[in-house]
Each structure stands twice: as structure tokens, then as C-alpha cells.
C-alpha positions as CSV (number, residue, x, y, z in Angstrom):
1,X,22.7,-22.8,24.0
2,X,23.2,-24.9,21.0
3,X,27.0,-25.3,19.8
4,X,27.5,-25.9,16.6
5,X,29.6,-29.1,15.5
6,X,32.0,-28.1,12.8
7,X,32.4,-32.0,11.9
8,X,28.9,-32.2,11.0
9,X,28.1,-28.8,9.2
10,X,29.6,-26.8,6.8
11,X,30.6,-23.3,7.5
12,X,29.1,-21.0,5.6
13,X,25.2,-23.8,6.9
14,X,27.0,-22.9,9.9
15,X,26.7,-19.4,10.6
16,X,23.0,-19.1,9.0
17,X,21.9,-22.0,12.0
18,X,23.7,-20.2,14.9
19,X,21.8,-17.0,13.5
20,X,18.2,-18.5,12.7
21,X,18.8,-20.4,16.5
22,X,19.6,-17.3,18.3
23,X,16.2,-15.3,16.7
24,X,14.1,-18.2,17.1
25,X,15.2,-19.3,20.6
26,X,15.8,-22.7,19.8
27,X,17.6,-23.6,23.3
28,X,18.4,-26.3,25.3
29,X,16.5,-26.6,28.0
30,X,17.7,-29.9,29.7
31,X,20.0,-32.8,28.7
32,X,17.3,-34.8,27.3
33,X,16.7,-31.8,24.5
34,X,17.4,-32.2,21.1
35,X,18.2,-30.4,18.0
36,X,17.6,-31.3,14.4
37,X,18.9,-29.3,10.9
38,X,17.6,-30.8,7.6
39,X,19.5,-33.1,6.4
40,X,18.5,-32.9,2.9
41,X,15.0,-31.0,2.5
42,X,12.2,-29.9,-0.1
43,X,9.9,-27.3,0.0
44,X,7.5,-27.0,-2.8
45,X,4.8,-25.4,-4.1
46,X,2.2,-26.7,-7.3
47,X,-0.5,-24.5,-9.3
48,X,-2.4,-26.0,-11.7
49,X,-4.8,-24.4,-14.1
50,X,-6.6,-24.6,-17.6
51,X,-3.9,-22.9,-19.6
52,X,-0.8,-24.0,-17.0
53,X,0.8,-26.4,-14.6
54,X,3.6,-24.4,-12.8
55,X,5.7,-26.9,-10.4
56,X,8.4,-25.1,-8.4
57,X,11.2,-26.5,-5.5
58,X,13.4,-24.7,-3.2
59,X,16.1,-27.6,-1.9
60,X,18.6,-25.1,-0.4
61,X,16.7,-24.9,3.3
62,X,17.4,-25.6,6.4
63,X,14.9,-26.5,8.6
64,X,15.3,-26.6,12.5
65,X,13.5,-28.5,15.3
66,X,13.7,-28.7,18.9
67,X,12.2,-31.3,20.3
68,X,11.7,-30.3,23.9
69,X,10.1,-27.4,22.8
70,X,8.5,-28.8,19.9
71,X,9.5,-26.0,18.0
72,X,9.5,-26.5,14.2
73,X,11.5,-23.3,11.9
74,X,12.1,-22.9,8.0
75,X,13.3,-19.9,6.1
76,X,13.5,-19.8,2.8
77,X,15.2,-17.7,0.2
78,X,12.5,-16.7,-2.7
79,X,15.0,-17.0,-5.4
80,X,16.1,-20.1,-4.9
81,X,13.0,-21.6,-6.0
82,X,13.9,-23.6,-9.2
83,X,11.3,-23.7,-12.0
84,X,10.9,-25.3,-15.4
85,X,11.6,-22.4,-16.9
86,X,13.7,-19.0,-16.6
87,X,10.9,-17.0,-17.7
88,X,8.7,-18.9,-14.8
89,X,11.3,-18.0,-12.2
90,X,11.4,-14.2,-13.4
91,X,7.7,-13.5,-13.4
92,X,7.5,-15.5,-10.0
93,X,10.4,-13.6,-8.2
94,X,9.2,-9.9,-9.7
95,X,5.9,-9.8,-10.7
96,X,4.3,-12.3,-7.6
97,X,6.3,-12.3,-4.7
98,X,8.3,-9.2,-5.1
99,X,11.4,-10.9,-4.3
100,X,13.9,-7.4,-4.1
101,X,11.2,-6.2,-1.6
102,X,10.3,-9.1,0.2
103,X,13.6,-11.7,0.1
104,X,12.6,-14.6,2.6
105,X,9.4,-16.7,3.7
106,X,9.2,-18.3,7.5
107,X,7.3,-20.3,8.9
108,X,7.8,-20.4,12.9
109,X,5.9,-22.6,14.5
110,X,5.1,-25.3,17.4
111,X,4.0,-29.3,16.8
112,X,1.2,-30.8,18.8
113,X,0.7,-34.1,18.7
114,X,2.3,-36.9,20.8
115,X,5.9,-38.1,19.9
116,X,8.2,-40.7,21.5
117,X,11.5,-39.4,19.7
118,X,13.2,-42.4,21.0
119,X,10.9,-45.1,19.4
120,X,11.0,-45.5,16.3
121,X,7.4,-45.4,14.4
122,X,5.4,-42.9,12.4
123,X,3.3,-40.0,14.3
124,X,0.1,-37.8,13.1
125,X,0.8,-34.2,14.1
126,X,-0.2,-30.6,13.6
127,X,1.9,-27.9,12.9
128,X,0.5,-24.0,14.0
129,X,2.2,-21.1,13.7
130,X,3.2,-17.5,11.8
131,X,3.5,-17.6,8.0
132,X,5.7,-15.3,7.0
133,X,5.2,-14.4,3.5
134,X,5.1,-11.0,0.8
135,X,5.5,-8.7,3.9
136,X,2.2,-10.4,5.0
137,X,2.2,-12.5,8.9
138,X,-0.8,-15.1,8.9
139,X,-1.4,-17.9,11.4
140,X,-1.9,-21.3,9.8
141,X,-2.4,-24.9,10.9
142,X,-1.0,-27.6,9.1
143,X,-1.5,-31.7,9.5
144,X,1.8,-33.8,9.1
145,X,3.4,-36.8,10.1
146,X,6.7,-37.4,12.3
147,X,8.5,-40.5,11.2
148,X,10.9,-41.6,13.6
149,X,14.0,-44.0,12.0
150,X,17.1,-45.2,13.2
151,X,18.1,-41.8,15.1
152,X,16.6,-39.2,12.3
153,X,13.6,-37.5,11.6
154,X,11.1,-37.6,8.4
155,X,9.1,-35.0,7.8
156,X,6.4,-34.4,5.3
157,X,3.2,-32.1,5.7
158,X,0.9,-30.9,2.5
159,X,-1.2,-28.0,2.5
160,X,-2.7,-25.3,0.6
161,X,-2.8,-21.3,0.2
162,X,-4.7,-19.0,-0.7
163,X,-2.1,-16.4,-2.9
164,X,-4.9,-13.4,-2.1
165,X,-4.0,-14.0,2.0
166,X,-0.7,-13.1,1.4
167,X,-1.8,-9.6,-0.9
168,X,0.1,-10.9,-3.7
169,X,-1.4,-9.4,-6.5
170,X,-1.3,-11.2,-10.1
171,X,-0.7,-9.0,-12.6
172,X,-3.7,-9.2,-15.7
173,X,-1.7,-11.1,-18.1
174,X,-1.3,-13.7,-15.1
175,X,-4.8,-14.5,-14.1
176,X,-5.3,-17.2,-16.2
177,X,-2.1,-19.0,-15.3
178,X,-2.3,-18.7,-12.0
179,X,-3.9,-20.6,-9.5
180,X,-5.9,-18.5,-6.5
181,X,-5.2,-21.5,-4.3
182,X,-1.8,-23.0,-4.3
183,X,-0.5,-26.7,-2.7
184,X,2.4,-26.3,-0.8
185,X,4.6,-29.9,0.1
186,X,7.3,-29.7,3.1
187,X,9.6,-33.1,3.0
188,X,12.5,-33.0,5.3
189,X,15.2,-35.6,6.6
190,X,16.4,-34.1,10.3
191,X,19.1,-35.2,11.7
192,X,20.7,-34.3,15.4
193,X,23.8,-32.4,15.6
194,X,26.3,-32.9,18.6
195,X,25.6,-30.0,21.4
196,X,28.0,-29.5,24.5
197,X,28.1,-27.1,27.8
């Protein structure tokens, strides 16, 4: 099981990987595994309309992979989208997502696509797994690429949602400010963290 460098991750980032890695089961397998956290990472989301552009970005996350299993796992925190505005963030967090109700989004979720981890070079892959969203669980499949660099990991995959998938209802005042389809961008640096027996 994955042990957690204190020299490399600060306690409180601590505690929330040991939990996400035990539910998850993000293991080591063998001595050629590997495990990545985010070392910085954006996750965003972009809906553009007539009457509004509305451009929102969650940096808190952590996102974990595990490269033998080509496991890839992000949860998010709904409030800690940031928006242009307050009154953005309030209608976001109460009126569409429900955020007192339904706190987090996951994505869990295995890569396909072939990777040499140990060369460095930058790799087309696909992403498939269980959105997690408003209560809702929907399988998705989403394209990305892998860049591999001097030891650390480059993420970035662009997609888009459909808001009605994941029941979130807009209220009527809403409509015409919301898109029905919104682009969702994932950019992530990973870098490995020490393990030991």
C-alpha cells in the first residue's frame, strides 16, 4: 500500500490522499508501480451563450494516478469553484448543482492507450469511466494526451456535458444564461511521490 512521504506533501493534502487511495484502491502492485498526486492542477468548466459567457476553475484538486493500473481519480469540492463573480458562484453552488446536497464530483476512471512512462514523449489516450456528479453516476469517455517530461506527468483532456444527464435542473430565470452543453478542461502536472514496504 502506498505510504505517504511527509517531505513531499503537506499534512492536511496528506490525509485526503491516504483516504481517496484506500476507497479507490490505488495499490502497488509490484516494484515497477507508480504513483502520481497533482502537482499543481486545473479543472474547468466554460458555458457560453447569447446573453452570457460564464468561465469557472476549481485549482484546489488533487488528482491521483497509478500507472500499473492505469487508474486515473479526481474529486472535487463544488464550492471551490472560483467564478468572476460572487453572484455567479451562489446561483452555481444553490440553484445548479445543489452544493449542500450534493458536495463533491468524481470522476474514477481507467486510461487506455499505450504509454512508456519511462520515455519521455507525448501519448494519445482515452479516459473511461463513472462521472460522479448532482447525485447522478454516468459512464463517459474522454480523449487526452499523456506527456511524459523529465520524471513528471502532463495531463490535459477537453470534453463536453450535457447539464440535463446529470438532472440538474435550471431554474426559469437561468435558461437563457445557461448553456445545455457545457466544455469541461482537465490540466494536471503529476508528479511521483516516494513509496516504501
Amino acid at each position: 500500500m502506498v505510504s505517504l512521504n511527509n517531505n513531499l506533501i503537506p499534512k492536511n493534502v496528506k490525509k485526503i490522499i491516504a483516504t481517496i487511495v484506500c476507497v479507490t484502491g490505488l495499490y502497488l502492485t509490484n516494484v515497477n508501480a507508480q504513483i502520481y498526486i497533482a502537482d499543481s492542477a486545473t479543472v474547468s468548466f466554460f458555458s457560453k451563450t447569447s446573453a452570457e459567457n460564464i468561465d469557472a476553475k476549481n485549482t484546489i484538486c488533487k488528482p491521483l494516478m497509478n500507472t500499473s493500473k492505469e487508474q486515473f481519480f479526481v474529486e472535487l469540492n463544488n464550492i471551490d469553484f472560483d467564478f468572476p463573480s460572487k453572484l455567479m458562484k451562489d446561483h452555481f453552488n444553490e440553484d445548479y448543482m445543489e452544493s449542500a446536497k450534493f458536495p463533491k464530483t468524481k470522476f474514477d476512471a481507467k486510461i487506455t492507450g499505450t504509454v512508456d512512462y519511462l520515455e519521455d514523449g507525448t501519448y494519445n489516450v482515452t479516459v473511461t469511466g463513472t462521472m460522479d456528479m448532482h447525485g447522478v453516476q454516468k459512464q463517459i469517455t474522454v480523449p487526452g494526451t499523456i506527456t511524459v517530461k523529465g520524471g513528471k506527468l502532463f495531463i490535459y483532456a477537453k470534453f463536453n456535458i450535457k447539464i440535463a444527464d446529470y438532472n440538474i435542473k435550471l431554474p426559469s430565470f437561468a435558461t437563457m444564461n445557461i448553456a445545455d452543453n457545457v466544455d469541461v478542461t482537465v490540466k494536471a502536472t503529476m508528479k511521483p511521490f516516494s513509496t516504501k514496504k
